[in-house]
VOGU-3710 file (C-alpha; in Angstrom, 3 decimals, decimal comma):
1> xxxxxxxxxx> 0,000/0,000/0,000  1,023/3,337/-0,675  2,262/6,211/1,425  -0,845/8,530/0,136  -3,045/5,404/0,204  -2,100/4,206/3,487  -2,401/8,219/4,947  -5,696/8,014/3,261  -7,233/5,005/5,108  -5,561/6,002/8,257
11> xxxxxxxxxx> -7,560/9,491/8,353  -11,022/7,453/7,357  -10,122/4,835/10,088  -10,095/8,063/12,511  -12,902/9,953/10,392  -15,806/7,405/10,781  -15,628/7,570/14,338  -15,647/11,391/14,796  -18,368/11,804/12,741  -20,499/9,069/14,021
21> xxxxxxxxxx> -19,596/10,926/17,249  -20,596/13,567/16,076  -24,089/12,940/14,746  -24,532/11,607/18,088  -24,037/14,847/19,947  -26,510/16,611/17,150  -28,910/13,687/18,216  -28,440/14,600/21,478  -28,596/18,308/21,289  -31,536/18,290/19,608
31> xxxxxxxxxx> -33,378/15,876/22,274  -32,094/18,342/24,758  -32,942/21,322/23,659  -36,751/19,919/23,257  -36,976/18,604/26,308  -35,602/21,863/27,416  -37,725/23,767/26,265  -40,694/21,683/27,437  -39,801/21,551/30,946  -39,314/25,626/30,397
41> xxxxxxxxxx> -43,020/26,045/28,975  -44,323/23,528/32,082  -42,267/25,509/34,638  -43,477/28,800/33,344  -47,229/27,937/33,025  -46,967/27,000/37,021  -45,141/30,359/37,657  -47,444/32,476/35,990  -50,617/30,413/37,415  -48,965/31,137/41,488
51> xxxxxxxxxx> -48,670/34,385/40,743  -52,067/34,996/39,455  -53,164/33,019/42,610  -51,481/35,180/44,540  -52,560/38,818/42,705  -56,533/37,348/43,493  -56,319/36,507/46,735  -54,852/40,567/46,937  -57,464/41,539/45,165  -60,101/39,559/46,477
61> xxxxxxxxxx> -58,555/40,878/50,575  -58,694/44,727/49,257  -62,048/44,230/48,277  -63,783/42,368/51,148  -61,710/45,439/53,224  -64,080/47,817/51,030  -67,465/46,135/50,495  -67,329/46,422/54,376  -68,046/50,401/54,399  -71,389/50,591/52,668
71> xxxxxxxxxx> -72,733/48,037/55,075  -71,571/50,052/58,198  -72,572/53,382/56,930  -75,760/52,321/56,436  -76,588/52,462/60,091  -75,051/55,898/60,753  -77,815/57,828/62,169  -76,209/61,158/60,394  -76,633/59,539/56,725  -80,429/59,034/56,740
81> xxxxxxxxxx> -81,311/62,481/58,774  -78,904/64,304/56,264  -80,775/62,390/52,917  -84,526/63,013/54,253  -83,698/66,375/55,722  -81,589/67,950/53,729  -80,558/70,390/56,551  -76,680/71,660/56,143  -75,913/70,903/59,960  -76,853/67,197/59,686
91> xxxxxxxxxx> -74,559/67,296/55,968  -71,851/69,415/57,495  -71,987/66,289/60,220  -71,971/63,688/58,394  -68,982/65,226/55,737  -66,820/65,153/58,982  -67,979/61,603/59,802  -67,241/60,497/56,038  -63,479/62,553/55,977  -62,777/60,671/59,038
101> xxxxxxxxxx> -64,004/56,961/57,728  -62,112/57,606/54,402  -58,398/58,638/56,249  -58,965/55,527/58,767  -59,784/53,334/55,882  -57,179/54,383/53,182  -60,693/54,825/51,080  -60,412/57,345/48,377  -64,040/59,169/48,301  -66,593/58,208/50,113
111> xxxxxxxxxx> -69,954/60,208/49,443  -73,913/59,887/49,947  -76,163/60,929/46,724  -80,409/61,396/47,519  -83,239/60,452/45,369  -82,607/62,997/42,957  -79,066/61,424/42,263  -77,689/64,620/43,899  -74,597/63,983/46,257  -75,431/65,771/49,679
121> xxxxxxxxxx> -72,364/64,679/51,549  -68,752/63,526/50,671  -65,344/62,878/52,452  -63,778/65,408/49,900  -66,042/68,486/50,750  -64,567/71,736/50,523  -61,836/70,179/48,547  -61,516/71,915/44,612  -62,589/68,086/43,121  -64,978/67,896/45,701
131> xxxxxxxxxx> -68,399/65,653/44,913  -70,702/67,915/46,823  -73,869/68,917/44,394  -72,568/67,424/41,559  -75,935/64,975/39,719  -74,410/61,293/39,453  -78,084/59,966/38,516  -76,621/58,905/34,966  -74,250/56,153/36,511  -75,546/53,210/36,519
141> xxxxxxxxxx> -73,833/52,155/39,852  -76,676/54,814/41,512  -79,598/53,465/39,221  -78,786/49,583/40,292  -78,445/50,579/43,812  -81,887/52,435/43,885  -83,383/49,083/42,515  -81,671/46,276/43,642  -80,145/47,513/46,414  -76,443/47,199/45,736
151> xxxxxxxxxx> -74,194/47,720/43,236  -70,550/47,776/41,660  -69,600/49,344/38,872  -65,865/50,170/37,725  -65,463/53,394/35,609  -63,321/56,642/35,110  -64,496/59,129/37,763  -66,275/61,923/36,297  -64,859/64,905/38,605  -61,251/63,141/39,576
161> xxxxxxxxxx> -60,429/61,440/36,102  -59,550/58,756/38,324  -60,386/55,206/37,382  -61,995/53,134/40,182  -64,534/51,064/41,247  -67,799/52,062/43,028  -69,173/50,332/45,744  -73,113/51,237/46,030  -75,828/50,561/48,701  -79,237/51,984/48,903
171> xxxxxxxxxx> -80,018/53,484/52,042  -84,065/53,063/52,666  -86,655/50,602/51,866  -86,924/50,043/47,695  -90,575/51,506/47,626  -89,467/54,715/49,135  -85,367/55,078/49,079  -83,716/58,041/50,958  -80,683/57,536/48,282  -77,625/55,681/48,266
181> xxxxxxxxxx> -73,908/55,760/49,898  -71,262/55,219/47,876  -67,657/53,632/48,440  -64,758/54,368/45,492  -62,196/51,578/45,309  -58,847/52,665/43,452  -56,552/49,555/42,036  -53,132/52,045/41,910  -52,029/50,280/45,230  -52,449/46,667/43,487
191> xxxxxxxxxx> -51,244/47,756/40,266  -47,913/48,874/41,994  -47,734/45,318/44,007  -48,162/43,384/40,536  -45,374/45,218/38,947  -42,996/43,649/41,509  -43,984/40,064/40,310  -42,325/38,744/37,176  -44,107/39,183/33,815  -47,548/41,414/33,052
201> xxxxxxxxxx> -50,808/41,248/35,016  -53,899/42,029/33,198  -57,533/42,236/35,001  -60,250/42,482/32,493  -63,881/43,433/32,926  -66,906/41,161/31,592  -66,937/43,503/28,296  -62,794/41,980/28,034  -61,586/46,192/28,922  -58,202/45,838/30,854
211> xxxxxxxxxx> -59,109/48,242/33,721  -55,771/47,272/36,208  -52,739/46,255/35,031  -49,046/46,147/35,620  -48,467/47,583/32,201  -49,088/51,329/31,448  -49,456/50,449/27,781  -52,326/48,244/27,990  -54,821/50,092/30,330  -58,139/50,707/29,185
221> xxxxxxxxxx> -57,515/48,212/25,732  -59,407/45,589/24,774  -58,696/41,650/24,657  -61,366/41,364/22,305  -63,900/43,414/19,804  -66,543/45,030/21,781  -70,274/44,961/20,188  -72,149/48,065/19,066  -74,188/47,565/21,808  -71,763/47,574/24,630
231> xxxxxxxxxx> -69,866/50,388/23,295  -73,295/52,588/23,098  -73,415/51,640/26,340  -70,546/52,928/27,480  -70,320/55,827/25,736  -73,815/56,701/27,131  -72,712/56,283/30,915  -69,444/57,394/30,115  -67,632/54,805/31,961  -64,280/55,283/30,549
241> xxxxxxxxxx> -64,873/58,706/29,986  -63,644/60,356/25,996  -60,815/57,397/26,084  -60,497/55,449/23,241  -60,697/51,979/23,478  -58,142/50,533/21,495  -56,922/46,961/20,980  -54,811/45,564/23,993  -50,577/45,224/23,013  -51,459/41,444/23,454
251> xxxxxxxxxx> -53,008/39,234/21,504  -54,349/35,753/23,514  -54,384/32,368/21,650  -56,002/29,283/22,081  -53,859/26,963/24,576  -52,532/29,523/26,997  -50,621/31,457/24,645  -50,017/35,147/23,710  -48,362/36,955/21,476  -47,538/41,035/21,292
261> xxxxxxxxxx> -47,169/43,124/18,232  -43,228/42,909/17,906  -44,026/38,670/17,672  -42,505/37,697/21,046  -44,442/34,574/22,500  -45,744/34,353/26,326  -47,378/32,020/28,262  -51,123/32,706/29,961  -52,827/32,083/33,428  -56,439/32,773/33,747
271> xxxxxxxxxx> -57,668/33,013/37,116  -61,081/34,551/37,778  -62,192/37,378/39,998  -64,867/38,247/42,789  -66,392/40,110/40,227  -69,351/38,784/37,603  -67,371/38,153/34,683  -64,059/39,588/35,647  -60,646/37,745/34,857  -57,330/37,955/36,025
281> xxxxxxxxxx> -54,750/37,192/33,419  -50,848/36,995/34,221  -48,199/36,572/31,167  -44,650/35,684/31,255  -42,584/35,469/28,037  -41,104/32,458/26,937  -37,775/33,762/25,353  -35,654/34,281/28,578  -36,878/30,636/29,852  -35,815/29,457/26,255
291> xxxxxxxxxx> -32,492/31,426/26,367  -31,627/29,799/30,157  -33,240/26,289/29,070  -30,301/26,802/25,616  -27,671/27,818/27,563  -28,256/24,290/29,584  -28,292/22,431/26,779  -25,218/23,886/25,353  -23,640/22,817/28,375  -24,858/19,688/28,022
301> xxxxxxxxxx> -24,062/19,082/24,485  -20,505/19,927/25,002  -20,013/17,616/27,555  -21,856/14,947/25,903  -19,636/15,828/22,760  -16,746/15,475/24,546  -17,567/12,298/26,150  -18,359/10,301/23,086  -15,208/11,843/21,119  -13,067/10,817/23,768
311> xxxxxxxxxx> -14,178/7,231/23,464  -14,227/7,005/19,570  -11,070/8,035/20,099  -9,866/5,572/22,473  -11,680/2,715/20,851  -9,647/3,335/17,413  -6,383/3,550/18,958  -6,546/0,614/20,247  -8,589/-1,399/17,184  -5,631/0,291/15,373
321> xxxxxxxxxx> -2,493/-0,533/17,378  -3,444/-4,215/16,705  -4,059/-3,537/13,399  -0,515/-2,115/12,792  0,779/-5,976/14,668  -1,486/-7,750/12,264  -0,105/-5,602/9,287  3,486/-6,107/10,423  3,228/-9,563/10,473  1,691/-10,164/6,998
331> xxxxxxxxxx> 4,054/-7,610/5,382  6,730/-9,627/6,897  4,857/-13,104/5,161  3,871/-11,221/2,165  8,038/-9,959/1,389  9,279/-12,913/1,887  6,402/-14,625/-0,481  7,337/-11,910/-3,260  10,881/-12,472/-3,138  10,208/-16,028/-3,473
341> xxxxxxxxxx> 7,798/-15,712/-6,515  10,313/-13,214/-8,243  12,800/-15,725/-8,452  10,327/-18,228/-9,546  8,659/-15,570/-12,001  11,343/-14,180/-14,099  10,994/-15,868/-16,989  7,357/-15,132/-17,346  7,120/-11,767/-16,033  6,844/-10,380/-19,477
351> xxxxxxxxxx> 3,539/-12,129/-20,525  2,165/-10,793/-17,277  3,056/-6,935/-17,871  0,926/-7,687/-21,415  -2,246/-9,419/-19,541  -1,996/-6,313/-16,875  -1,773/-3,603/-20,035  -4,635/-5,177/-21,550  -6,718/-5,709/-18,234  -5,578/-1,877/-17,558
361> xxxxxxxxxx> -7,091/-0,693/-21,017  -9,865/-2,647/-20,630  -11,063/-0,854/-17,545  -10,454/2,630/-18,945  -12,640/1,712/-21,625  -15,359/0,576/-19,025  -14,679/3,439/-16,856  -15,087/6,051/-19,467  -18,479/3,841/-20,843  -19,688/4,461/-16,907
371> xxxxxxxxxx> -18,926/8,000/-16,829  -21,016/8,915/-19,871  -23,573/6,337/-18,506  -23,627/8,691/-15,277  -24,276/11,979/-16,858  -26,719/10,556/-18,891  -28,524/9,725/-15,688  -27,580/12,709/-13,924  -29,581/14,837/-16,613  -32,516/12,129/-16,795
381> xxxxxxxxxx> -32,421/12,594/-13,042  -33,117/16,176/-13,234  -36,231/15,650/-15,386  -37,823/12,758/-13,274  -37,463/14,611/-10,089  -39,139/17,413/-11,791  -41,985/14,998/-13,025  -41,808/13,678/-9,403  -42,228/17,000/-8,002  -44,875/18,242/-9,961
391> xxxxxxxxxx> -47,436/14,872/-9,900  -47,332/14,092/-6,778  -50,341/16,888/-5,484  -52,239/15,476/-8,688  -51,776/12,247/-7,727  -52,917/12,339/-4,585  -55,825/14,330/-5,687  -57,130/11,640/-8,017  -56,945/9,036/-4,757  -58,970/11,281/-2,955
401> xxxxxxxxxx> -61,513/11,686/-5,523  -61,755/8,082/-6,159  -62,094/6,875/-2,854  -65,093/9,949/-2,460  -66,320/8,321/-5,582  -66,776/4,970/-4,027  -68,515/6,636/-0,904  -70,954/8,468/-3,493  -71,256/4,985/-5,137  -72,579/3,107/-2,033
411> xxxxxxxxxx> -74,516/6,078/-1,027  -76,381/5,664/-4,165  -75,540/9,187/-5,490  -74,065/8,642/-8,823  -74,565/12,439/-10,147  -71,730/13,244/-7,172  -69,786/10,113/-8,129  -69,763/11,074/-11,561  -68,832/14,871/-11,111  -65,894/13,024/-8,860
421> xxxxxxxxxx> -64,574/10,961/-11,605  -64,647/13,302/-14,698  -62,217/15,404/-12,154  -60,022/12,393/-12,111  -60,239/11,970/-16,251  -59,042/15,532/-16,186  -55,895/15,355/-13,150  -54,993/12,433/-15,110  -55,010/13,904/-18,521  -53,110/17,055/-16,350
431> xxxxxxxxxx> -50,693/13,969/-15,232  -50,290/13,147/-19,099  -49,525/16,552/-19,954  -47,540/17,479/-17,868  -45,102/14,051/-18,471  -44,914/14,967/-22,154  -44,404/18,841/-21,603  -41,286/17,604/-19,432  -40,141/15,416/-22,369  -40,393/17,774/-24,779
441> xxxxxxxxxx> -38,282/20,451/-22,108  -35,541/17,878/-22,408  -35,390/18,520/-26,042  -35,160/21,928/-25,513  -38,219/22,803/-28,143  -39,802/25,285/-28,083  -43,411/24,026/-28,951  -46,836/24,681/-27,375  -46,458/28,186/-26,737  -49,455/30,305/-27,688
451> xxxxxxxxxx> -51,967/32,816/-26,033  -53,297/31,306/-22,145  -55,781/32,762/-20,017  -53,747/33,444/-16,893  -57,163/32,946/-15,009  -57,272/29,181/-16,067  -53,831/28,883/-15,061  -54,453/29,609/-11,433  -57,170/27,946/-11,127  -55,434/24,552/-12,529
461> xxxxxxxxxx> -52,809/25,805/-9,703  -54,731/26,235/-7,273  -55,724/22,688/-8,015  -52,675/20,853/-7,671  -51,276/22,721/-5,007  -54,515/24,558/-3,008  -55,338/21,358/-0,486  -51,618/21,245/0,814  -52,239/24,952/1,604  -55,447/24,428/3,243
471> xxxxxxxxxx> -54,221/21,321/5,583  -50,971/23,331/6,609  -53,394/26,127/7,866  -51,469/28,811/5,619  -53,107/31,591/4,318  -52,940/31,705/0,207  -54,010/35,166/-0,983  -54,451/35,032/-4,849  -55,921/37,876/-7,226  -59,569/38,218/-6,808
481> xxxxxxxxxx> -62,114/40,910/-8,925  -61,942/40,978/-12,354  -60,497/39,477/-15,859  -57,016/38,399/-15,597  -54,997/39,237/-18,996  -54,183/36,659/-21,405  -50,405/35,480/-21,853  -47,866/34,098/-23,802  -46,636/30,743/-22,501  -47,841/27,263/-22,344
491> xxxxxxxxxx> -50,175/26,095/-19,373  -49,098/23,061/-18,615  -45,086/24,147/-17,578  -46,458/27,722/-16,406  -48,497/25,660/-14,089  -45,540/23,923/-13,209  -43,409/26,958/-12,687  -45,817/28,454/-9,776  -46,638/24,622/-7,777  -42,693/25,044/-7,615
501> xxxxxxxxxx> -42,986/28,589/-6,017  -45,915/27,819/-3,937  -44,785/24,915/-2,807  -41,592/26,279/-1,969  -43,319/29,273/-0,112  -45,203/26,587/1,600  -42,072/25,228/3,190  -40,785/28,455/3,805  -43,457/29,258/6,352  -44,208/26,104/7,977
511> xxxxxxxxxx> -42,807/27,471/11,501  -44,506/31,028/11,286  -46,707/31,972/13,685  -49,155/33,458/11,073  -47,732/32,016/8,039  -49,036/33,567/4,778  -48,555/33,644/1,327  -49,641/36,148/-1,557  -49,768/36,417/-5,186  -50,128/39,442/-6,738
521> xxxxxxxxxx> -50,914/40,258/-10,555  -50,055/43,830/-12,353  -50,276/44,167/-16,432  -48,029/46,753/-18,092  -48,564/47,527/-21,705  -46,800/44,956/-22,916  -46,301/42,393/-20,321  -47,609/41,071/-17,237  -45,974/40,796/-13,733  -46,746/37,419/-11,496
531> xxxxxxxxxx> -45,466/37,687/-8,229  -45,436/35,235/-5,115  -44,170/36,521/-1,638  -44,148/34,944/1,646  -44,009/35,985/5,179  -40,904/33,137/6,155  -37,179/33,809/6,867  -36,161/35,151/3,534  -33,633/33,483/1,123  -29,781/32,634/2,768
541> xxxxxxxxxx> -27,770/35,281/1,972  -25,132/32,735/1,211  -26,431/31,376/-1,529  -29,289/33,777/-3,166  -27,202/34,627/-5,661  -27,004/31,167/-6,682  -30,139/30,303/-5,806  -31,204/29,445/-9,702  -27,947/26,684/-10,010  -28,693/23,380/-10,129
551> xxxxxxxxxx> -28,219/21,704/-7,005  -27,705/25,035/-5,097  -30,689/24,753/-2,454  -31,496/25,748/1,278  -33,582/23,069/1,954  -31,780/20,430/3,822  -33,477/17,711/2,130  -34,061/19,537/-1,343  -31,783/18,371/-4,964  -32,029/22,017/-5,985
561> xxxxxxxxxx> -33,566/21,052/-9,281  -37,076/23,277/-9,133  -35,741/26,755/-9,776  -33,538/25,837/-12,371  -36,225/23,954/-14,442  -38,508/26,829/-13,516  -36,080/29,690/-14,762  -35,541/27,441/-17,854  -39,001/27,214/-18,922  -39,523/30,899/-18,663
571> xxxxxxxxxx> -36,763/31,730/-20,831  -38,195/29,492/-23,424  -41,633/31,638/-23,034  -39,949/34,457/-23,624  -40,603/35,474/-20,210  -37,858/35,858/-16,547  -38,460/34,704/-13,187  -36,156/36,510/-10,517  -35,928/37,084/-7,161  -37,372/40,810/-5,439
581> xxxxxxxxxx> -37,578/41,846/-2,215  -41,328/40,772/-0,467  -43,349/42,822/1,279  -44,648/40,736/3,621  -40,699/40,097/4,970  -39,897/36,984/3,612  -38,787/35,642/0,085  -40,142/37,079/-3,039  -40,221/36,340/-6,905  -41,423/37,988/-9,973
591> xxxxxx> -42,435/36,156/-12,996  -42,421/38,322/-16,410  -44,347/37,297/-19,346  -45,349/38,431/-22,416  -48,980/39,699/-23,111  -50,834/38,097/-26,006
//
């Protein structure tokens, strides 16, 4: 064996090993890091439920403290001589009374409206935001408590500006109230104590209006649409006042998820509220879990890495150190073998040389036959994966149908059955097509090319390639309103040209959280502009420029085949495809064709 040989096989003796290391530890990473990342989602799901726990039963304590007052006050001897009487000692009293209760009890306002809905008496009198004479009959915390006898109702106040909710009792029978004393609870307190807890806390009102909250941006937003109805109703009792209700800076998913408008991903815990129809929600994002729960498993890779190269290691030093014994040995028999045959041999060593030219010649010749043999195949490769590629939706299609067919069939409903099998007579005339346009491409021709209704191409798109769009869940925008233009090209291979963009759009946005794809016609005076964009990652920048080379792909399972054939058969319509920026962030193309 040769010196270059013998390097050779040493390195691959040492190479196998490494690598099968190797693809070990990227096994192993990648088990990590999803397990990782699970235990990171579980751990914070039970974070973020404690601490809504914990934020309710704060909530829930303030508010028992509060719902206390009304009840006391109703006894005060003061409140009902002040209400019937309407003299200015007994209000004068009972303003005193009320400044006191509201210092002692941290309260913010605390104030006693008649009949009328006129306040007679308040903890803030003489104050400049003082309640005293102002008409609260239009809140509908005062209009419950006349008729049911209690009430709570959260809104913006309409002297302080001051969001809060209002605790109200009727004082007096229902058939002939004196008028009603009223207890405002402010959430600033408990808005400060949630901001100390880890992630964003979020209590929403039956109508889904974030009213508290640990996040500046998101009070007074909504977690969902409002109806006309209850936003005429709250415009009419002016419960938030002239502030506009706009969409909350989180959106919540199905499964405990959220997700705000720069795309970051949290987790959600729902608790509910002493309040009809009130929720707590608490969020925590994911992404420094995930960054913690990485940095772990890069730790652990390493070390795992390590590990298992150490022992490949090991394990073919020693395989090879009795190797190189074994090798000594039979070099040792082998010399002394040769020697011996040499001096057997000489006389015929001549005739050999000959038989070993010939035999050498002879496996040139085969050789060179194999080579030739091999690009042959290479370039009927490119075309059958291309036929491959393109069939395969049809294919499937035509399965569908048939097995719908034989449903139809035994449901005795042969009209359906036989709408479902002249579609398959027409995917598999598509399938025929679309062989023999391939076939000819290999030729390089330049037949079937003529005028095609660019509507009629979409639709036999849309066809092969819509119910893969529809299963993923991906949103396909195509051109809607109105007569596409007619263009120069042929159907079948135009077809062909935008399943291979759609489909690889498709697998461009497979991870997105709203994945989405668009095409977008516009006709110049002379040609017409196809474009497909997608929201994914974009195109490597590494190899975009070589993105239309055969073989060249980003897709670590792809043969890089498509946008060659693609580019190919638009050149032969005349026509380009190219890449452009997209609009919708991802990867874009532009297909330019003539118009007929």
């Amino acid at each position: 064996m040769s010196p270059p040989v013998a390097r050779i096989v040493r390195y691959r003796r040492y190479a196998i090993p490494v690598v099968v290391a190797l693809l070990l530890t990227v096994a192993a990473a990648i088990g990590l890091r999803v397990y990782a990342h699970r235990q990171a989602v579980s751990g914070l799901r039970a974070d973020a439920t404690r601490v809504a726990r914990q934020q309710e039963r704060l909530l829930n304590s303030e508010l028992q403290r509060f719902r206390l007052l009304p009840i006391v006050l109703v006894e005060y001897p003061d409140l009902g001589n002040a209400l019937r009487n309407g003299s200015r000692q007994a209000a004068d009293r009972l303003n005193e009374k009320l400044r006191g209760l509201a210092e002692r009890t941290g309260a913010p306002v605390i104030y006693a409206i008649d009949r009328q809905g006129r306040t007679i008496a308040a903890s803030n009198a003489g104050q400049p935001d003082s309640f005293v004479g102002r008409n609260y009959n239009f809140r509908p915390y005062f209009q419950q408590a006349l008729v049911r006898g209690t009430s709570e109702y959260f809104a913006l106040g309409n002297t302080s500006h001051r969001a809060g909710l209002f605790l109200a009792r009727r004082i007096g029978p229902a058939s002939a109230p004196d008028g009603v004393i009223v207890v405002k609870v402010e959430f600033d307190r408990i808005a400060q104590a949630w901001a100390s807890d880890p992630g964003q806390s979020l209590l929403v009102d039956n109508h889904g209006v974030v009213v508290v909250t640990s996040d500046p941006q998101a009070r007074f937003t909504m977690v969902r649409p409002l109806t006309k109805r209850t936003r005429a109703e709250i415009e009419q009792t002016q419960q938030f006042g002239g502030l506009p209700l706009r969409p909350a800076p989180y959106r919540l998913e199905p499964g405990g998820w959220a997700t705000d408008r720069d795309g970051n991903r949290y987790v959600v815990a729902r608790t509910t509220v002493p309040l009809p129809g009130w929720r707590l929600i608490h969020i925590l994002p994911i992404r420094p879990a995930f960054r913690t729960a990485d940095s772990w498993v890069r730790s652990g890779t390493a070390l795992i890495g390590i590990g298992l190269l150490a022992l490949a290691i090991l394990a073919t030093w020693r395989r090879t150190r009795a190797e190189r014994v074994v090798r000594a040995r039979e070099a040792l028999e082998a010399e002394v073998a040769r020697r011996t045959a040499e001096l057997r041999a000489t006389n015929d060593r001549l005739t050999i040389e000959i038989a070993e030219r010939v035999r050498a010649d002879q496996r040139f010749r085969a050789a060179r036959e194999e080579l030739a043999q091999a690009n042959r195949l290479g370039s009927l490769g490119t075309i059958t994966a291309g036929v491959a590629h393109e069939i395969n939706q049809p294919v499937a299609a035509i399965r569908t149908l048939a097995e719908n067919a034989r449903t139809f069939l035994s449901r005795s409903a042969p009209d359906k059955a036989d709408s479902n099998l002249g579609t398959i007579v027409e995917l598999t005339e598509r399938i025929g097509s679309i062989v023999q346009e391939m076939r000819r491409f290999v030729r390089r021709s330049t037949h079937g090319i003529g005028p095609v209704a660019l509507d009629a191409v979409l639709d036999g798109t849309m066809l092969l390639i819509g119910d893969r769009f529809r299963s993923a869940g991906v949103a396909l925008e195509r051109p809607v309103g109105g007569t596409l233009p007619v263009v120069v090209a042929g159907r079948v291979r135009l077809e062909q040209v935008l399943v291979n963009l759609l489909q690889n759009a498709l697998d461009a946005v497979a991870d997105r959280p709203a994945p989405r794809v668009r095409m977008r016609v516009r006709a110049e005076q002379d040609s017409v502009e196809l474009t497909v964009e997608d929201n994914g990652p974009g195109l490597d920048p590494a190899i975009a420029s070589e993105i239309f080379t055969p073989f060249v792909t980003g897709k670590p399972d792809g043969l890089g085949l498509g946008l060659g054939i693609a580019r190919d058969i638009m050149r032969e319509f005349g026509g380009m495809l190219d890449t452009i920026p997209s609009a919708l962030g991802g990867a874009g193309f532009i297909i330019r064709l003539r118009r007929a």
